[in-house]
N, C-alpha and C positions, 0 to 999 in steps of 0.2 A: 150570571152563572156562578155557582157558591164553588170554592176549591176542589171538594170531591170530583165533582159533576164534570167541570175542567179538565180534573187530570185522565178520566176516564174518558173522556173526548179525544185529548191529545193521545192518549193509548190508543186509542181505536182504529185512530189516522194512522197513529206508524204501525200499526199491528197489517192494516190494510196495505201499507207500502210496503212491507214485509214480504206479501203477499207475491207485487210486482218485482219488485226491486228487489236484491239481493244482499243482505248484509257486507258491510264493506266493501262494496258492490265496482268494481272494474271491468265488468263485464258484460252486464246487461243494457237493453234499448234505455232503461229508465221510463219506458212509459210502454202501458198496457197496450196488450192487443186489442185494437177496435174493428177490425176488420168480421163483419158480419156474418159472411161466408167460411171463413174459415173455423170461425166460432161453431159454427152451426156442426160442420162437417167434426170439428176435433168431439163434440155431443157426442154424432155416431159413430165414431170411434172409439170414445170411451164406452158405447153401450156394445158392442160388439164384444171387445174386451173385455168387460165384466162379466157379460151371460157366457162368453169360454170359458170363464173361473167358475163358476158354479159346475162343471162336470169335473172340475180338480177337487172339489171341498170336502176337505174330510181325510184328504192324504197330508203324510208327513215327508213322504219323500223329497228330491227338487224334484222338482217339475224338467229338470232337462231330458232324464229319464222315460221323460212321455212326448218326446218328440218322435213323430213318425213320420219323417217323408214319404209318405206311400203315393197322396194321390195331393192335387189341389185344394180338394179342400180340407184333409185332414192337417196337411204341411201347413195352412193356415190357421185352424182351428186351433193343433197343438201351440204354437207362435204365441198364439193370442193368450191361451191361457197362462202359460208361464207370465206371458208381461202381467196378467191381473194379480200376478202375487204380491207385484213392485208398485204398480198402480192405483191403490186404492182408494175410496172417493176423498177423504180430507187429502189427500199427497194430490191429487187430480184437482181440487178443488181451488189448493194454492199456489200450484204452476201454470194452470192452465193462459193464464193473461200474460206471463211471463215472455220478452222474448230478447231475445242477444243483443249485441252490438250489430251484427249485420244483419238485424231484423228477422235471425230465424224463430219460428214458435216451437210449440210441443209436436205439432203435425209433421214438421220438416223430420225430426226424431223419428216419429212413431211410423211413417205413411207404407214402409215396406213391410209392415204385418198385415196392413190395408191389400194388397197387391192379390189380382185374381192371375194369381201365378200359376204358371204350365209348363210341364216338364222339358218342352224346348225352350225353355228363356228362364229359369229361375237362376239366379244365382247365390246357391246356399253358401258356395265355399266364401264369399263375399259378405254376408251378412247373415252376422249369427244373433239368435234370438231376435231378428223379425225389427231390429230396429239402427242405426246409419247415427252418423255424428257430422250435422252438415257446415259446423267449425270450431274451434278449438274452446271456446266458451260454454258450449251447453253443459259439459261437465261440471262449471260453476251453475250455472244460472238453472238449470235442472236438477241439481245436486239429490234433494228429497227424497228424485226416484229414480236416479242412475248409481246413485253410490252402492244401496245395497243390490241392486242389479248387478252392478260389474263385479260385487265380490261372489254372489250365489255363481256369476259365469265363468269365472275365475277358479273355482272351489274353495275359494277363502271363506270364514265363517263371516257371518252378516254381522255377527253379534261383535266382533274384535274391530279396532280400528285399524283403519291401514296401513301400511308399516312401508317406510320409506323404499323405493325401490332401488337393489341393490346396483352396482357400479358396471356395464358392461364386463362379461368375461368368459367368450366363446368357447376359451380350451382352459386345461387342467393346470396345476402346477407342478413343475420336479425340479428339488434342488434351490427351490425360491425362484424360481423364473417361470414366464407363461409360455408352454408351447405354443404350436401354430396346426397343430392337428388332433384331432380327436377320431378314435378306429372303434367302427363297431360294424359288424357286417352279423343280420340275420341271420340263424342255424338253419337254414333251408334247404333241406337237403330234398324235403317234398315238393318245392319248387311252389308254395304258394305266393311267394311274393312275387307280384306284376312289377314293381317298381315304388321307389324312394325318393318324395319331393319335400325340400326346403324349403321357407319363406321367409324374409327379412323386410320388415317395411319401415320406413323414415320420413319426416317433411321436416322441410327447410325451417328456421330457427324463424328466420325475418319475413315468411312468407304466409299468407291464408292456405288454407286448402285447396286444390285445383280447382274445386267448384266453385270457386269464389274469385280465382283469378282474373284480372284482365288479359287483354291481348298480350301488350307489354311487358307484364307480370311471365305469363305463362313462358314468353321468351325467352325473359331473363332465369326463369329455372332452365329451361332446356339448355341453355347455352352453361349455364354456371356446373350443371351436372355432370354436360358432356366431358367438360374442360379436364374433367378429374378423371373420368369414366375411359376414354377415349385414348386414355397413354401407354405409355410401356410403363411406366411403375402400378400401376392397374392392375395389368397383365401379368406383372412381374409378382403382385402380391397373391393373383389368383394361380400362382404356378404355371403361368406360361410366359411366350415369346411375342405372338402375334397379338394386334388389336382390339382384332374381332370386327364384326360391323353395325351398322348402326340403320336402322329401318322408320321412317316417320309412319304413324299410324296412319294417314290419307293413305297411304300408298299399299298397307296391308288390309285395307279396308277394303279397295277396290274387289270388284268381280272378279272372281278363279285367280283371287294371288296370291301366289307362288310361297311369295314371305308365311303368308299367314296358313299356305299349307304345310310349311317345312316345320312351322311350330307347332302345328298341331299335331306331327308325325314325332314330334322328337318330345312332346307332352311339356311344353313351356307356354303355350298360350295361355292365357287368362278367359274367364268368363267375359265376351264381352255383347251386347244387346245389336237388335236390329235396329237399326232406325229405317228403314226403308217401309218395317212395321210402325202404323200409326200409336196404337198402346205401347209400342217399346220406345218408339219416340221420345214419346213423352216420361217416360219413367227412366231415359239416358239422360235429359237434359237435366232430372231432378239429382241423377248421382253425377252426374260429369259436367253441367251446366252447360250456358247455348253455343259457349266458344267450340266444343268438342266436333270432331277431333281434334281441334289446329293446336300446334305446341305439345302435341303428345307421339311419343315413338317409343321403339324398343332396343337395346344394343345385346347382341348375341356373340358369345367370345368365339373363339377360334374353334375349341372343342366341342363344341354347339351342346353344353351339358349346363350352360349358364344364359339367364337372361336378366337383364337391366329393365323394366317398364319402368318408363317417366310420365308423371303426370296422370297419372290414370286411378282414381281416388285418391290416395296420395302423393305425395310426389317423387318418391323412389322407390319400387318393389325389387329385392333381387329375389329369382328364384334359380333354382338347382337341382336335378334328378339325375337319379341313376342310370348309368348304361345298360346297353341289351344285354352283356356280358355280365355284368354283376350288376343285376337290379336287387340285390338283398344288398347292398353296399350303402345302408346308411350314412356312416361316418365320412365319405366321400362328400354324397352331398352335403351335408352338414357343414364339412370342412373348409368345402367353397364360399357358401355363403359366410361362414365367421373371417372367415380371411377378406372379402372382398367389404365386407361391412365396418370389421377394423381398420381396414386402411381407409376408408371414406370416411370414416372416425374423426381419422386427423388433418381430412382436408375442408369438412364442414361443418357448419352447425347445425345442430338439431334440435326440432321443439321439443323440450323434455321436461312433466314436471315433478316434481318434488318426492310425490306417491303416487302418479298415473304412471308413471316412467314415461314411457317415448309416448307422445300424443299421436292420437289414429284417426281418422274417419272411421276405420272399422273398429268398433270398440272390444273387440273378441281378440285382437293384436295389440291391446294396450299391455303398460310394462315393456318386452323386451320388444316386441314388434314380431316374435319369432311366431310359427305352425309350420311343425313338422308332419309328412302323412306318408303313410304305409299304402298301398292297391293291395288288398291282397284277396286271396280265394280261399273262400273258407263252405267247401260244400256241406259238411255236417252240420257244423255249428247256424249256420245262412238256412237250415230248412226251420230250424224256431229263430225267425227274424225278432220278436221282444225281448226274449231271452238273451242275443246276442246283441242288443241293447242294453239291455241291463248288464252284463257282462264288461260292456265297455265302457260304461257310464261309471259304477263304483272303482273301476281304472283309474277315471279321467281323461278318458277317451270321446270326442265324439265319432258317434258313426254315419258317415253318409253315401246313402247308395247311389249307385251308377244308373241315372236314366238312362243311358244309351243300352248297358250290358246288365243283366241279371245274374252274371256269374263272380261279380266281383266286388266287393267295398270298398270305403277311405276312414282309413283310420288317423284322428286327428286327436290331437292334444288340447285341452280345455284350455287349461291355466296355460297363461302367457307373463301372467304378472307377480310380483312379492318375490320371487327367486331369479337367478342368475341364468344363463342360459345353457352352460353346460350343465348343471341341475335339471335343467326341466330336458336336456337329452337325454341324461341316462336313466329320469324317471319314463321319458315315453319310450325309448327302448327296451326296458324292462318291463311294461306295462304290454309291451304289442308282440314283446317274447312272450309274456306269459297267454296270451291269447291264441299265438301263434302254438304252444303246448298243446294247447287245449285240444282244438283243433285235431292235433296228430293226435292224442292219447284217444279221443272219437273213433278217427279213423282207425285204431289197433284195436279198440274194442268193438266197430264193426266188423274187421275182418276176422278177428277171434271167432263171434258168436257167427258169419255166415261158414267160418271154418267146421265150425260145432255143428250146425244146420245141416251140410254136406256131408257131417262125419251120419247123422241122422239118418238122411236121406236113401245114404248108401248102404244102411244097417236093414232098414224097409225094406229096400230092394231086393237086399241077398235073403231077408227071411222067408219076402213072396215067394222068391224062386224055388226056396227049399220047401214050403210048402206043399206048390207044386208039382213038384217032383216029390 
């Protein structure tokens, strides 16, 4: 073989290891997927995917904008299209044999855009854009086609690189010092706010993903979490006195319990699937693996306005909502959760990297970990359901409706990542203010023109009558 011929040989090999393997590669199996079945199935996956992009072709807009929850299979259809933006066959061509250190592939990624999802079991607020992060590696070893993905779901430009994510910093500065509260309470004098929920997610430095955990593993977080979770300086950083207590999921699992009603009454529960159902079965072990529930619970403070989920996609969720009394009382929730996440700060570590910031199973909570969301009632603006997508999307808002109720939506924050966290409050406070405007300036200009209507009406009347007489 003459030199030329040689070196284009040797290119070809590492061009094709390129392929599998990952440059400077500490992440990946090192060796392709051979599994025939899966192969097969990731094919009709990608062809699903690609024939959804062809009813996008030709727009400039993102594609998040054309998400419509309405029914099963639009919630699918839109999913899919969007990923075919990020998808395309050379990026599909050179991932596709790719798989991690704990052997997951592109399917493991992709399979909840796959899902013949129904309004009693989807869980949108859980997975955004239709695709799961099933351990902290795909973000290398899939890089080609999650990088510009997570910046288009981010609202960061595709075309800029990503810029190191900034330092924790829940609340403002005065004086050179950080407080410990941040006050913002919605102008709601219309009363359309239902209610104001916080989310802060975290996993362990030294730890996999829950889905990945063993027995022993899963132990040793629950116990390491509690340890912290469980105290009077806990308590004392969340502004209060008492413990609170602490619920293993077996036990809120069970039939008509109690636990799992009082959360669901006070709006702290999580999305969480059947298993009793055979398809949801099988779609719980895929996001919660076969250990679940065991090693997973929840701790609810004293003022039952706070809860702790462990282990439950990641390995630390705090959430936080508004009371019946001031459910426009963002800054409350929000305040909880930056307090209870700053002092958990400085008692553990966290996977964090460089420019993902805090690493997620959910990759829609990469960067700060933070989604803040608004319930609110918007009857004008909610009768042009696109329009009020559109609306919220040039926000950076997403919007997702309420299977249960038709009167009411959730207003969510996109970006999670490249800013600080009290930045992305007072951008989504201001963003669900100005919607919240919107809204009543509607409502004044309905009641103006049925004013005028009736001034109408009453003019007809009295002309008939004179008429008449």
């Amino acid at each position: 073989m003459e030199g030329n011929q040689r070196n284009e040989f040797f290119n070809e090999i590492i061009g094709n290891i390129d392929d599998i393997f990952v440059p400077d590669d500490l992440h990946s199996a090192r060796r392709e997927l051979q599994d025939g079945e899966i192969s097969r199935t990731l094919e009709r996956c990608y062809s699903v995917i690609s024939e959804s992009g062809k009813l996008l072709s030709g727009t400039t807009a993102s594609a998040l904008s054309h998400r419509k929850p309405l029914s099963a299979s639009s919630l699918q259809l839109s999913v899919t299209s969007y990923l075919s933006r990020f998808l395309k066959r050379p990026v599909y061509e050179k991932i596709k044999r790719r798989q991690t250190r704990l052997d997951h592939n592109l399917f493991d990624i992709l399979w909840p855009a796959m899902r013949k999802t129904s309004k009693a079991r989807h869980l949108e607020e859980d997975i955004n854009c239709g695709i799961i992060a099933p351990d902290f590696d795909v973000f290398v070893v899939f890089q080609e086609f999650l990088v510009p993905l997570l910046k288009d779901m981010h609202c960061l430009s595709i075309d800029n690189d990503f810029k190191p994510q900034p330092r924790l910093a829940y609340f403002p500065m005065d004086n050179g010092e950080r407080l410990n509260t941040a006050a913002f309470v919605f102008d709601d004098e219309s009363m359309l706010v239902t209610r104001c929920l916080v989310e802060a997610s975290r996993n362990l430095d030294q730890l996999e993903l829950p889905l990945n955990l063993t027995i022993g593993q899963l132990e040793q977080a629950e116990r390491l979490m509690m340890s912290k979770i469980f105290t009077t300086n806990f308590a004392d950083a969340i502004g209060e006195t008492d413990s609170g207590n602490y619920f293993t999921l077996t036990e809120l699992l069970e039939p008509d319990s109690e636990v799992a009603m009082m959360l669901n009454s006070l709006g702290l529960m999580i999305p969480l699937l059947d298993t009793q159902d055979l398809v949801q079965a099988a779609e719980s072990t895929a996001f919660n693996g076969a250990l679940w529930p065991y090693g997973r619970g929840v701790f609810v403070n004293s003022a039952h306005n706070l809860a702790v989920w462990l282990n439950c996609q990641e390995h630390l969720r705090v959430i936080s909502i508004t009371g019946g009394k001031e459910p426009a009382d963002m800054g409350a929730a929000y305040t909880r959760v930056g307090r209870a996440i700053s002092y958990l700060e400085t008692q553990l570590h966290f996977k964090e990297s460089y420019l993902l910031g805090y690493l997620q199973s959910r990759p829609s909570y990469l960067g700060t970990g933070l989604k803040m969301t608004t319930i609110v009632k918007l009857p004008n603006l909610m009768k042009e359901m696109d329009n009020l997508r559109h609306l919220c999307s040039v926000r950076g808002l997403s919007m997702v409706t309420n299977r249960l109720s038709k009167l009411t939506v959730r207003l969510v924050n996109m970006q999670s990542m490249g800013v600080v966290e009290y930045v992305l409050f007072q951008d989504y406070c201001t963003a669900v203010t100005n919607i919240l405007s919107l809204e009543k300036d509607m409502s004044l200009t309905n009641s103006k023109h049925i004013a005028t209507m009736l001034v109408k009406i009453f003019r007809r009347k009295k002309n008939s009558i004179v008429d008449r007489n």
